[in-house]
N, C-alpha and C positions, 0 to 999 in steps of 0.2 A: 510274556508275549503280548502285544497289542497289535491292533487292526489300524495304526492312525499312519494313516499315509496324507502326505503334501497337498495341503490344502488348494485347492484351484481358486484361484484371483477369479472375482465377477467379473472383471475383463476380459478373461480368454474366452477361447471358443468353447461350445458343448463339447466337443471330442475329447479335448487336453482333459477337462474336468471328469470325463468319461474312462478315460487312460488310465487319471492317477487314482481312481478307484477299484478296488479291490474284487476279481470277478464272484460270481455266485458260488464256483467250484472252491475258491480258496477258503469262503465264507463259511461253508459244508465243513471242509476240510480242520477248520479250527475250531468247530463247535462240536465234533468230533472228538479232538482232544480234550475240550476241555470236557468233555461227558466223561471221559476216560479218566480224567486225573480226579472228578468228583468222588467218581465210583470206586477210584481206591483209596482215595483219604477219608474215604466214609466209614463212622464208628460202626454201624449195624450193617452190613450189606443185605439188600432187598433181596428178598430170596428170588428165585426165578417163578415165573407162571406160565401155566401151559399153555395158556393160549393167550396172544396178543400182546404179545415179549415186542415185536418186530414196529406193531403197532407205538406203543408206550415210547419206545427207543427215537423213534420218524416223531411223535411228537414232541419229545424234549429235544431233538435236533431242533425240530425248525424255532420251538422257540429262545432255543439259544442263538440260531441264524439271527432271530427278528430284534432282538437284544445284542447282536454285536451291530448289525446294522443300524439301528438305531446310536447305539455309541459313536460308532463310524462318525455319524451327521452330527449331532449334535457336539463333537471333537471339530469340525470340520467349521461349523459354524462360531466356535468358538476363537478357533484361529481365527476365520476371517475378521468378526468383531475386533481382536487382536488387533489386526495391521488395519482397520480402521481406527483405530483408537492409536497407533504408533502413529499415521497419518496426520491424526487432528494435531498429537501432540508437539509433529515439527511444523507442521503449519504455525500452530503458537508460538514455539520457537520462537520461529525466523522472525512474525511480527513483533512480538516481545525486542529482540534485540534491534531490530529496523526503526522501534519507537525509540529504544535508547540512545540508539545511537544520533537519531536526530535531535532527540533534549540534548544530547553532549553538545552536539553543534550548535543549535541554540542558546546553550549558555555559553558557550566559548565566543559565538559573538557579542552576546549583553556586556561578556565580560569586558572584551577588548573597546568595545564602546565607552564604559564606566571609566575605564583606566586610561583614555585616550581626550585629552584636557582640550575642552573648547577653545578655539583659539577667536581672533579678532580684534576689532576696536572696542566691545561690548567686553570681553571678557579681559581687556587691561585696563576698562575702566571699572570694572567691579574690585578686581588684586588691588588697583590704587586707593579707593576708596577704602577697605578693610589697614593698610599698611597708614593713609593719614589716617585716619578715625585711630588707628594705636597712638602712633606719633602726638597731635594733638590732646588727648586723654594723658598720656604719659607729662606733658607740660602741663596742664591742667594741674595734677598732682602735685608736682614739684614747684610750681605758681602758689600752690593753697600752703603747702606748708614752709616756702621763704616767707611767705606774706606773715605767718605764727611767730615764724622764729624772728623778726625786725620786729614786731611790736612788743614781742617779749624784750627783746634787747632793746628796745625805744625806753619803757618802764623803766626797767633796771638805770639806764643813764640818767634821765631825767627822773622819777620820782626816788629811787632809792638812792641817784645818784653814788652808781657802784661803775667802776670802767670793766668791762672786760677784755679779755684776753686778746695777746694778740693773733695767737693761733686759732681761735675760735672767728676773731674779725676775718682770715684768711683765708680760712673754708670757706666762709658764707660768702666772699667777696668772691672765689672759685665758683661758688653753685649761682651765683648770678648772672657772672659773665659766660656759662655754659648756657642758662637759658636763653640769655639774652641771643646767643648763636642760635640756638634750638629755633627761638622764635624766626631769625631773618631766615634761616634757611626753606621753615615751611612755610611763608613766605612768599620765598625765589621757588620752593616748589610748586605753590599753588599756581604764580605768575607764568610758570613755563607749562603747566599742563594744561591750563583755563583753554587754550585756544584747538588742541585737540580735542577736547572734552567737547567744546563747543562744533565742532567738524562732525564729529561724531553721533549727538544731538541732532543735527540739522538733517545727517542722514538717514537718523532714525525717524525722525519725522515726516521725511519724505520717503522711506519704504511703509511709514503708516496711513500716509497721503495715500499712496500706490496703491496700497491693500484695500484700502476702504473703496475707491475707485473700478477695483477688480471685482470687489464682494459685491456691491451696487451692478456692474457689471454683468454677472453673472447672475444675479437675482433677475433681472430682465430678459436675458438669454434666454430663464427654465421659465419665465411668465409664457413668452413667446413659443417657445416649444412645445409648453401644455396645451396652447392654444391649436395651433399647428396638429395637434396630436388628436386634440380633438376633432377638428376638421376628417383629419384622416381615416378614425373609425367613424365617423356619419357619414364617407361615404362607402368604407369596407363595410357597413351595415347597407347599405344600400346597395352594392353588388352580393350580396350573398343573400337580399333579398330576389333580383332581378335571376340568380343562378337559380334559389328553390323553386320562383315560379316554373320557369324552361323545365324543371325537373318532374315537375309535378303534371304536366300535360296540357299547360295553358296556351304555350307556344311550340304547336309540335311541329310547326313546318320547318326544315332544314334546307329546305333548298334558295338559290343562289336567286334576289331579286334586283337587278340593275334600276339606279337610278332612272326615270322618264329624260329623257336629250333634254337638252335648254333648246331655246330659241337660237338658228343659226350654227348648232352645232349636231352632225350627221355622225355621232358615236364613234366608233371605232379608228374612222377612215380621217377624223377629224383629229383624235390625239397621239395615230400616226406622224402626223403632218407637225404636230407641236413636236413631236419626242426629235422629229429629224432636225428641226429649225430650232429646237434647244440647243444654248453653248452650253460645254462642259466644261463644269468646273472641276479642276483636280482635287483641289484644296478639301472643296467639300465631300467631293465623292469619298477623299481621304478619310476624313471624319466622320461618314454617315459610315465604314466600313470599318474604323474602331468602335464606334459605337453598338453598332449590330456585334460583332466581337465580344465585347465586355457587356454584354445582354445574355451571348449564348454562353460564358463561362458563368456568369452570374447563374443562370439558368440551371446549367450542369451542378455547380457549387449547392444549389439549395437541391436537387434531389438526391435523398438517401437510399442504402441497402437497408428494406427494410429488416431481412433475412440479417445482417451484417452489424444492426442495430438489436433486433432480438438475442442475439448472440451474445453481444458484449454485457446488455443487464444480465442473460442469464448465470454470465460468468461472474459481473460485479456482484451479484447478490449472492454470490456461493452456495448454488442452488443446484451443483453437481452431487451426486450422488460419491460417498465415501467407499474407495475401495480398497484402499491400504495404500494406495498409491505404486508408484515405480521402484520402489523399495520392497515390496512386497511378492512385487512379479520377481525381481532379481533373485529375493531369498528362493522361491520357490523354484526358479532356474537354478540357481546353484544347488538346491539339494537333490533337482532329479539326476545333477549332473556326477554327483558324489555320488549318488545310489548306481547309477551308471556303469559308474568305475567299480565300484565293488563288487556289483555283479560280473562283469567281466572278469574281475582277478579272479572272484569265487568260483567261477563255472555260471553256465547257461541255461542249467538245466528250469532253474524257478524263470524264468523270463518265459513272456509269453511269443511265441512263433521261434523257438530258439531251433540248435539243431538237433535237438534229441538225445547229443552224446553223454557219457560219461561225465558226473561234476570234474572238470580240473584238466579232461581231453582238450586243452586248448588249442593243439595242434591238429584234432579228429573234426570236431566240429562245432570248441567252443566260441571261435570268432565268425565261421564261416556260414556259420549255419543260420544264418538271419537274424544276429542282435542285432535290434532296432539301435537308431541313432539316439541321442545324449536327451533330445527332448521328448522322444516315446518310450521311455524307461521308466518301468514301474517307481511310482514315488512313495517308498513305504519307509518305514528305520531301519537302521544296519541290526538292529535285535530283535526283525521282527519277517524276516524272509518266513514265505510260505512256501511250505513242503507239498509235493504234490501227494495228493489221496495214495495210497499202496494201491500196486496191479492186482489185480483177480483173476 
């Protein structure tokens, strides 16, 4: 028999946690038993004593009470550690596979990249260069060694005067007339690629022209901007000097001081008389009204929830407290839900506010008599239902 009943998530309320624990009377009631199963599997039985039997008895209850309860909790605490630690674990998961999954894609575009052949004028003039540079090299060869084989055969006629052959004259007069082809052909090749090469060239040069014009360009831009930027904090240093003054109690008057009139002009009565004799312009009125517009979105745009922005680091930093998560609450619903039902088939009588009848009177008053609903049913193990104390 055990006392470990369904751990309560730190998310629920005190009640739920308060439910699935186990009352004082059941606590009694199985430290009872187990004084009872000590005392008979005990090799010497204590003999009795006459006085303060009752006492002795009251005190190895309660500290067998204070040693289940204690088991109780630290049972209790160990699950939950549990479904924090099942928590952390899918938390890694899901990261773990979320990183891999993004290298896969990652390397799936390197890949496709790698394998995906530059094209242009730049890269048929690179293929061209690699296929002459063979071609050329390749006659080169066969240049060096007709050149061997004639003045070996030069010698032979003239100094040894020996004639050779005529199938040997045949070949060599075959591997002549090939290069001599080899030669016109690169040649007629070079002549017909010269003038794209050069096309190509020229616009290489003139995107180097461009670039250089851009980076010049732009090196100016950021001179002037730094410039500009400078400007711009001496004089954000200069209103947040003029705001600490006002703050500090140098300028403490707030109230509203009009201009003194100019000469010829009677205030108010005076730029009545301009505002009626002003034309109106559409146009502009137009524009001073997108303008004011895109001031108060700008406006609106730059202030934040500061409540809204606390929130989102609290969450970026994972700085919530671990509770097993929604996994954890489930299991713990599902087993009060299972203890639920078994209570019911079994009888009512171990449930607390039940109807008092008979274990198995399901018709008397084992449904009727107040089994709580599925989430206020004792959360204990199917091997571990408490018997109520015997009547006296």
């Amino acid at each position: 028999m055990s006392l470990n009943a369904a751990p309560s998530s730190p998310g629920l309320s005190n009640s739920a946690a308060m439910v699935s624990r186990p009352t004082e009377r059941q606590f009694q009631s199985m430290a009872q038993r187990i004084g009872k199963a000590r005392s008979a599997t005990a090799v010497t039985p204590i003999a009795p004593q006459l006085t303060g039997t009752s006492d002795v008895g009251s005190v190895a209850s309660s500290r067998i009470v204070a040693d289940l309860k204690n088991q109780f909790d630290e049972v209790q605490n160990i699950r939950r550690d549990l479904g924090v630690m099942r928590q952390i674990y899918v938390d890694f998961t899901n990261s773990t596979k979320e990183s891999l999954a993004a290298l896969r894609t990652q390397t799936n575009a390197v890949r496709q990249v790698a394998n995906t052949k530059v094209g242009g004028a730049r890269a048929s003039i690179d293929s061209g260069k690699a296929r002459l540079d063979k071609r050329s090299q390749d006659v080169l060869t066969e240049i060096e060694d007709l050149q061997d084989t004639v003045e070996n055969l030069k010698d032979d006629v003239l100094k040894r005067h020996v004639t050779p052959k005529l199938d040997a004259m045949r070949r060599l007069r075959s591997k002549i007339d090939s290069t001599t082809k080899e030669l016109n052909d690169l040649k007629t090749h070079i002549t017909t690629i010269k003038p794209s090469w050069k096309k190509t060239w020229e616009q290489e040069l003139q995107n180097i022209v461009e670039e250089q014009q851009f980076l010049g360009h732009q090196e100016e831009l950021i001179e002037d901007l730094i410039e500009d930027h400078k400007a711009l904090v001496e004089v954000f240093g200069h209103v947040e000097k003029v705001i600490s003054i006002r703050g500090s109690g140098a300028m403490r008057s707030r109230s509203f001081r009009p201009l003194p009139p100019e000469d010829g002009n009677s205030g108010l009565s005076t730029l009545m008389m301009e505002i009626r004799g002003a034309e109106t312009d559409s146009d502009r009125r137009l524009k001073a009204i997108e303008q004011s517009q895109a001031a108060r979105k700008k406006e609106l745009d730059s202030r934040g929830d500061e409540f809204q922005e606390e929130l989102h680091g609290f969450v970026a930093a994972k700085k919530l407290k671990k509770t097993g998560g929604a996994e954890e609450v489930e299991r713990i619903r599902q087993r009060k839900d299972g203890m639920a039902f078994k209570a019911m088939f079994a009888g009512g009588s171990s449930i607390p506010g039940g109807g008092g009848g008979s274990p198995g009177a399901m018709g008397g008053g084992g449904f009727a008599g107040g089994l709580p609903g599925l989430a206020m049913a004792p959360a204990m193990d199917s091997d571990s239902d408490y018997e109520s104390p015997p009547e006296t």
